[in-house]
Biopython code that builds the backbone (N, CA, C, O; Angstrom):
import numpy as np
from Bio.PDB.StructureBuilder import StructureBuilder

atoms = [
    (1, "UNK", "N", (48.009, 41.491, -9.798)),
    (1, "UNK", "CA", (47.191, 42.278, -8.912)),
    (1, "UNK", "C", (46.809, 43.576, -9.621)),
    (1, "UNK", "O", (47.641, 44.394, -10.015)),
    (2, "UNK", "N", (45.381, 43.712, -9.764)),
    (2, "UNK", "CA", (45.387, 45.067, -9.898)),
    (2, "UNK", "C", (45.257, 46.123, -9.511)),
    (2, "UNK", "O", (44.573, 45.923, -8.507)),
    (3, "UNK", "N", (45.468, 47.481, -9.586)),
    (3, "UNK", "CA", (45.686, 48.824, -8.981)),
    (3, "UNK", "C", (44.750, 49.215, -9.657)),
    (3, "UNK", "O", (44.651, 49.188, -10.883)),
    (4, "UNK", "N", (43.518, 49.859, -8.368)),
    (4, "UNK", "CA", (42.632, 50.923, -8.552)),
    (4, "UNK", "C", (43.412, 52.346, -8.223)),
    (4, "UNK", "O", (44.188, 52.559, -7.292)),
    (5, "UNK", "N", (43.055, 53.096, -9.075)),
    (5, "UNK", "CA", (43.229, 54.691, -8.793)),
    (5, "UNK", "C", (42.138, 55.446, -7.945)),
    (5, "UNK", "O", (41.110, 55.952, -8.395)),
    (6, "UNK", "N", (42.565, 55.427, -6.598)),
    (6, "UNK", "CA", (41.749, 55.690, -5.892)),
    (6, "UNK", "C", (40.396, 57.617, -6.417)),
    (6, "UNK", "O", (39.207, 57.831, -6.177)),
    (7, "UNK", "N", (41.081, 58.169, -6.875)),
    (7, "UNK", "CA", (39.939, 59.164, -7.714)),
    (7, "UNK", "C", (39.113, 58.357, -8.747)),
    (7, "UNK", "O", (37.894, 58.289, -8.586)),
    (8, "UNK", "N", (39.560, 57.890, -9.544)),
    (8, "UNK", "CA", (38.699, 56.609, -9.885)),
    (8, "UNK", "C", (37.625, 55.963, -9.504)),
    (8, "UNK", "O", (36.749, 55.859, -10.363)),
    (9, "UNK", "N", (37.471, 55.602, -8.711)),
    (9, "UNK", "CA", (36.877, 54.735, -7.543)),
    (9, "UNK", "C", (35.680, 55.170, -6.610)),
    (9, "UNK", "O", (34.675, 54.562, -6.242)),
    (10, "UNK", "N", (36.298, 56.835, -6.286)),
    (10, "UNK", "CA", (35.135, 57.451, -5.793)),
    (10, "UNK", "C", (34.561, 58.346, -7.162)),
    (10, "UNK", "O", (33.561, 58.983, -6.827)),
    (11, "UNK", "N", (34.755, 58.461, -7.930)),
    (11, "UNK", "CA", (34.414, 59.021, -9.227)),
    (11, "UNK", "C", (33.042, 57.738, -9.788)),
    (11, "UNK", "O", (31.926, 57.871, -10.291)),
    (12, "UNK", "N", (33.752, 56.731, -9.433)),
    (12, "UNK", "CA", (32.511, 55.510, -10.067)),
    (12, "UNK", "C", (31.415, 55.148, -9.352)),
    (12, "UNK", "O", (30.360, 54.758, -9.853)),
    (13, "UNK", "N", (31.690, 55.294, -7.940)),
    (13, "UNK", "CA", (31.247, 55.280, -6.322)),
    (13, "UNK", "C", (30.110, 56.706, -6.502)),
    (13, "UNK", "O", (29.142, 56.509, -5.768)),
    (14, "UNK", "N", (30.003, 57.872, -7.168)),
    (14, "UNK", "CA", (29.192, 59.130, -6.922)),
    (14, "UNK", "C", (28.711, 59.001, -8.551)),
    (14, "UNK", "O", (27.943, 59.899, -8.893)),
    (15, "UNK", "N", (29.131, 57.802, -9.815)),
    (15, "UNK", "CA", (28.107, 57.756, -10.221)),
    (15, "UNK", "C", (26.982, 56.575, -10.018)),
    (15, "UNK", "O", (25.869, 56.518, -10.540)),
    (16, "UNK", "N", (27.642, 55.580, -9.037)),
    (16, "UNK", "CA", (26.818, 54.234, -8.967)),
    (16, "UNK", "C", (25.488, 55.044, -7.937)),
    (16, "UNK", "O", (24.265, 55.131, -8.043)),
    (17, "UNK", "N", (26.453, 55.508, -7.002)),
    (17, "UNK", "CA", (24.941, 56.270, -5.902)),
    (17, "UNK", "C", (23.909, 57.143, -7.065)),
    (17, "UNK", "O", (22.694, 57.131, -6.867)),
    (18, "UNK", "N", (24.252, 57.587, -7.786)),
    (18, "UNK", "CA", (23.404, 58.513, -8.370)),
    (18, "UNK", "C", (22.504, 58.243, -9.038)),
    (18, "UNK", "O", (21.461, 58.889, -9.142)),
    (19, "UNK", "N", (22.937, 56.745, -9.856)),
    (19, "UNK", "CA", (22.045, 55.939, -10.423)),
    (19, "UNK", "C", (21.008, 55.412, -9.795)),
    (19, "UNK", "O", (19.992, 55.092, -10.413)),
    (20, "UNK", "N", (21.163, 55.228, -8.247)),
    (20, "UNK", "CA", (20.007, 54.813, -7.211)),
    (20, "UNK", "C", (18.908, 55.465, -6.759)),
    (20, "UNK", "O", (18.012, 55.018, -6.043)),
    (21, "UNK", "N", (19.050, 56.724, -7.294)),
    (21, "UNK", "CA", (18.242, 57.752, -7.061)),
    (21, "UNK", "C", (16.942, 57.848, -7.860)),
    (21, "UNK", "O", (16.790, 58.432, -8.933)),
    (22, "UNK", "N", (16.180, 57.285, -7.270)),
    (22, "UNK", "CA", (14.823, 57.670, -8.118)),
    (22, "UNK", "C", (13.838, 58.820, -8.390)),
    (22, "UNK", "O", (12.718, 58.618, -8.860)),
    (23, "UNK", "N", (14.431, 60.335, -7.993)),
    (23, "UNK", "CA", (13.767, 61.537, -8.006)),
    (23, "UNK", "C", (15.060, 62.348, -7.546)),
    (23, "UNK", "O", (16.119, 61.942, -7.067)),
    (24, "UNK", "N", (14.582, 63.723, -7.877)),
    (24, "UNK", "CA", (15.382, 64.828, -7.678)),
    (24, "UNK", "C", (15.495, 65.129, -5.988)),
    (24, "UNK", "O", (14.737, 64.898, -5.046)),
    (25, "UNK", "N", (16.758, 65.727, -6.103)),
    (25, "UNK", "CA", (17.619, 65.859, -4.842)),
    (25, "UNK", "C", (16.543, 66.850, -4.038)),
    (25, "UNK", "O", (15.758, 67.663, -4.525)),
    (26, "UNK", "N", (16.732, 66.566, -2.901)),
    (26, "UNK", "CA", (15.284, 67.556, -2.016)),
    (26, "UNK", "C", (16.163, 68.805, -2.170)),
    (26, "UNK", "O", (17.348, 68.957, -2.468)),
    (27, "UNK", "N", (14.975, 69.803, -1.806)),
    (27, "UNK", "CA", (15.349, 71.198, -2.033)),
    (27, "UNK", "C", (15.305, 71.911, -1.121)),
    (27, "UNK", "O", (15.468, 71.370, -0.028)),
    (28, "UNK", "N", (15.100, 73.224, -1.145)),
    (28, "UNK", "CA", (14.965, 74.271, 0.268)),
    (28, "UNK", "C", (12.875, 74.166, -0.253)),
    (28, "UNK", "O", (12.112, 74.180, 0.712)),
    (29, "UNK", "N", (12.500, 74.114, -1.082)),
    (29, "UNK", "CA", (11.498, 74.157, -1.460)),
    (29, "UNK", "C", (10.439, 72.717, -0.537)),
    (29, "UNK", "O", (9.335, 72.808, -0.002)),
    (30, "UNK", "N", (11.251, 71.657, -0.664)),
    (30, "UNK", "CA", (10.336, 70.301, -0.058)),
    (30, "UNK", "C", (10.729, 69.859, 0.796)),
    (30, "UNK", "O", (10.215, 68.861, 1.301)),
    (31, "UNK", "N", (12.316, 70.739, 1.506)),
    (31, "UNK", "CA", (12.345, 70.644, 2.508)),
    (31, "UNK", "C", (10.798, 71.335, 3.785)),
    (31, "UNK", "O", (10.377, 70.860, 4.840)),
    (32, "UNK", "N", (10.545, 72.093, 3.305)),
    (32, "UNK", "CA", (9.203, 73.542, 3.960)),
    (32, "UNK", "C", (8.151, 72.662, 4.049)),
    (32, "UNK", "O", (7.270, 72.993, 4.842)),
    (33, "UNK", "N", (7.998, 71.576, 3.419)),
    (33, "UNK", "CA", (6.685, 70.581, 3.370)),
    (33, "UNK", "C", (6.837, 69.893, 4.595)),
    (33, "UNK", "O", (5.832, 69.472, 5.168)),
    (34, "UNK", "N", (7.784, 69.751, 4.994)),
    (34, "UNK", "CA", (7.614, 68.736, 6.142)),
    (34, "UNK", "C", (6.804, 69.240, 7.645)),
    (34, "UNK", "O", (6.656, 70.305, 8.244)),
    (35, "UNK", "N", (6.430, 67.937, 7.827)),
    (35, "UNK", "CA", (5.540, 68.154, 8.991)),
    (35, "UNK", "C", (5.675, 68.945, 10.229)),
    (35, "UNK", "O", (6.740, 68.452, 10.600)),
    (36, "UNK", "N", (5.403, 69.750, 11.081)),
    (36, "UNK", "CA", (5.940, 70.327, 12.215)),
    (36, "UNK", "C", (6.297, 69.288, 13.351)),
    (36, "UNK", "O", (6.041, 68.084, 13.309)),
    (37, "UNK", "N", (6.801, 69.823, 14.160)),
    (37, "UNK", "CA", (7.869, 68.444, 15.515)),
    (37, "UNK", "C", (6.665, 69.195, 16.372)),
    (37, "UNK", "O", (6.268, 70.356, 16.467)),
    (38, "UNK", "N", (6.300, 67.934, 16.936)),
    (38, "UNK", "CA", (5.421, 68.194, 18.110)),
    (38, "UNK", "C", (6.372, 67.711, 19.129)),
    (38, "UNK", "O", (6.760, 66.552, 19.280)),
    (39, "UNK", "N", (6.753, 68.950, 19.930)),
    (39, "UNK", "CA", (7.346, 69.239, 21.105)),
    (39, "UNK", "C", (6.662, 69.226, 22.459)),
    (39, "UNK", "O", (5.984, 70.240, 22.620)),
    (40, "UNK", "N", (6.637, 68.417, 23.438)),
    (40, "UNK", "CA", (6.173, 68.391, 24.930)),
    (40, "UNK", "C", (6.443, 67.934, 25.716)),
    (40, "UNK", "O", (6.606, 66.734, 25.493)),
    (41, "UNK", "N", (6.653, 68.260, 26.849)),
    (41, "UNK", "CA", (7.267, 67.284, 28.145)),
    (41, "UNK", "C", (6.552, 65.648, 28.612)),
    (41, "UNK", "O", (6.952, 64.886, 29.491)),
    (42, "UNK", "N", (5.724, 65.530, 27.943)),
    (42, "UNK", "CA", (5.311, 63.905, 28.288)),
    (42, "UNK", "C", (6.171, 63.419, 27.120)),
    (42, "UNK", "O", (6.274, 62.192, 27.154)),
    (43, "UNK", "N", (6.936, 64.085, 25.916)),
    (43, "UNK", "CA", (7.328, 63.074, 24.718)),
    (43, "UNK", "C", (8.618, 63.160, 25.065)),
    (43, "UNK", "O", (9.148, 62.414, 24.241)),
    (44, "UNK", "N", (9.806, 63.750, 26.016)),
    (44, "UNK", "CA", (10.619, 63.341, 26.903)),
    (44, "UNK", "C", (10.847, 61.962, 27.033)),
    (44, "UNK", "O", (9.865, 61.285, 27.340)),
    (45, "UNK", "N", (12.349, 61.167, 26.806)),
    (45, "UNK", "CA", (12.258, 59.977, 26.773)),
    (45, "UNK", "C", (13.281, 60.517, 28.025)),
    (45, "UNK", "O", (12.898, 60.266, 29.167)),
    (46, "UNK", "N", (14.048, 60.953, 27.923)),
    (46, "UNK", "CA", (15.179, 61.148, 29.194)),
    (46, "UNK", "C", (15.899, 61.880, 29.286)),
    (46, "UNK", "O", (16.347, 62.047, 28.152)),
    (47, "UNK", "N", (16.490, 62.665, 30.116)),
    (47, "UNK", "CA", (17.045, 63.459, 30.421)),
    (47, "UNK", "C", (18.954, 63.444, 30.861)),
    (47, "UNK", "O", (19.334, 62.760, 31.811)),
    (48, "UNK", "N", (19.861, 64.200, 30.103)),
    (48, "UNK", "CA", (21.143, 63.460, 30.567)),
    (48, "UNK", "C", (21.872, 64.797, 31.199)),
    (48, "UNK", "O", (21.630, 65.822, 30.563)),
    (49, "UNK", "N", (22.494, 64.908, 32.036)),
    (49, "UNK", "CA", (23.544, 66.195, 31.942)),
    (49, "UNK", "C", (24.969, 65.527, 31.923)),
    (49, "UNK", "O", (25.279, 64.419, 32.361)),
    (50, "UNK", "N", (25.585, 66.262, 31.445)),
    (50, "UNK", "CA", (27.194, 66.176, 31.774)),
    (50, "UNK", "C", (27.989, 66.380, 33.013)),
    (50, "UNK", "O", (29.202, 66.593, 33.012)),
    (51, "UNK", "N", (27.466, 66.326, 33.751)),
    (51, "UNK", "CA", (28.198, 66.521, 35.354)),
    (51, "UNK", "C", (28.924, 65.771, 35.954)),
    (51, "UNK", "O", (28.845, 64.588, 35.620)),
    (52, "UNK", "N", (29.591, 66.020, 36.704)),
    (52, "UNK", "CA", (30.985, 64.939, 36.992)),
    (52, "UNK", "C", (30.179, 64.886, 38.544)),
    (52, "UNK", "O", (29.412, 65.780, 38.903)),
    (53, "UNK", "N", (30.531, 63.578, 39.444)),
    (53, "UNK", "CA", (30.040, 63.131, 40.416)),
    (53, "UNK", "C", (30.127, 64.549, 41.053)),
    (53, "UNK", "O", (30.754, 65.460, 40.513)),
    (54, "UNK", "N", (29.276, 64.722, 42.559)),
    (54, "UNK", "CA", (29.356, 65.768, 43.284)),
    (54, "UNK", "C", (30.561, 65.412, 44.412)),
    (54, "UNK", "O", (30.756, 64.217, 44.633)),
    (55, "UNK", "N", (31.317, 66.337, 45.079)),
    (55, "UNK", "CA", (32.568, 66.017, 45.501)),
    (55, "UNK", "C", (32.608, 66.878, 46.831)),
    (55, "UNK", "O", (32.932, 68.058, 46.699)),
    (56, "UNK", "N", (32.333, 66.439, 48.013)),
    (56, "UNK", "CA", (32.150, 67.154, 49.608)),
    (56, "UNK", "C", (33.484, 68.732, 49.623)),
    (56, "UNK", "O", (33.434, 69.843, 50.151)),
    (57, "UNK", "N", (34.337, 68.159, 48.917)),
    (57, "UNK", "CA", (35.057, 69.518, 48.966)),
    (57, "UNK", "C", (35.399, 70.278, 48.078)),
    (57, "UNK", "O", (36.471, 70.878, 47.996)),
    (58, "UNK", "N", (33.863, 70.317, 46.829)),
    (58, "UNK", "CA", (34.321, 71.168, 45.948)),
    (58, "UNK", "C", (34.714, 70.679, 44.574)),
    (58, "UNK", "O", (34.767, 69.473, 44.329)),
    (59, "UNK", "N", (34.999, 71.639, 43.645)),
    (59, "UNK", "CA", (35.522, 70.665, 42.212)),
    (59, "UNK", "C", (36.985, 71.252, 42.370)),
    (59, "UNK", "O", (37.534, 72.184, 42.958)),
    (60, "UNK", "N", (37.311, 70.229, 41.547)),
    (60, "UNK", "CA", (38.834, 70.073, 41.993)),
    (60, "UNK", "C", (39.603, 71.054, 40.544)),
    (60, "UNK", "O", (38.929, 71.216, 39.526)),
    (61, "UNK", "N", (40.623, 71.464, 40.618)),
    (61, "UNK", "CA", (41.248, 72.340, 40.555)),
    (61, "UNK", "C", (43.298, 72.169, 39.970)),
    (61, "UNK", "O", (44.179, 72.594, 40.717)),
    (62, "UNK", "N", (43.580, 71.603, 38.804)),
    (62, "UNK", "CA", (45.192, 71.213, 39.365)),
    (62, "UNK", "C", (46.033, 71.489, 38.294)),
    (62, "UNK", "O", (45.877, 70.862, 37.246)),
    (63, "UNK", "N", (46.585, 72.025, 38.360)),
    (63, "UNK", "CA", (47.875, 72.395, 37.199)),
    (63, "UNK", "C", (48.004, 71.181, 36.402)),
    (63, "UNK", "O", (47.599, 70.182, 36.997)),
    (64, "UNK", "N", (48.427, 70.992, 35.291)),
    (64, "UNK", "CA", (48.865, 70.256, 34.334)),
    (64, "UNK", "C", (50.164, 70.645, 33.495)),
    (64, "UNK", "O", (50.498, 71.786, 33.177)),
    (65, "UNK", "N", (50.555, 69.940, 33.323)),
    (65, "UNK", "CA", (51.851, 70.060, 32.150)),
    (65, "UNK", "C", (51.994, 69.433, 30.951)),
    (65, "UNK", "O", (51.945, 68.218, 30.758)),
    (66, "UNK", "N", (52.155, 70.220, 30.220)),
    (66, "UNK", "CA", (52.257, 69.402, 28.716)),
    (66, "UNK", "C", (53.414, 69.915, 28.208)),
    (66, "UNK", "O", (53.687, 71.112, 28.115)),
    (67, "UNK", "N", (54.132, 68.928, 27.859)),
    (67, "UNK", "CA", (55.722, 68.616, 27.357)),
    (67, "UNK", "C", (56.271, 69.692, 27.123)),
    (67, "UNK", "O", (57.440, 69.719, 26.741)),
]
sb = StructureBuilder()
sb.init_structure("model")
sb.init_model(0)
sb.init_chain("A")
sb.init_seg("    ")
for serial, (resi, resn, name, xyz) in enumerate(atoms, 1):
    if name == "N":
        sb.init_residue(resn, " ", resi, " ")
    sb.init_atom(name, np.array(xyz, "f"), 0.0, 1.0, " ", f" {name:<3s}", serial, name[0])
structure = sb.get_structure()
């Protein structure tokens, strides 16, 4: 069986990705090229809140204990 050295491994792993790379790493420079976000309430797909069911007497309230 053989034993990889796991630094090894990701060492060979960040040069195999690198080799996949066909141009230079984006910049703060080509990041600025990109297109503006068109923002508007018809492009709204849905709306979520975090709210816990509504409760006739209130939100509830209760001591806890931890060990």
């Amino acid at each position: 069986m053989m034993r990889v050295n796991r630094r090894d491994f990701v060492k060979a792993g960040a040069v195999l990705a690198g080799a996949c790379t066909t141009g230079p790493w984006p910049t703060q420079k080509s990041a600025s090229t990109l297109p503006p976000v068109i923002v508007s309430e018809e492009r709204v797909i849905r709306t979520v809140a975090g709210l816990r069911p509504y409760r006739l007497s209130g939100f509830a309230l209760r001591a806890e204990s931890l060990d």
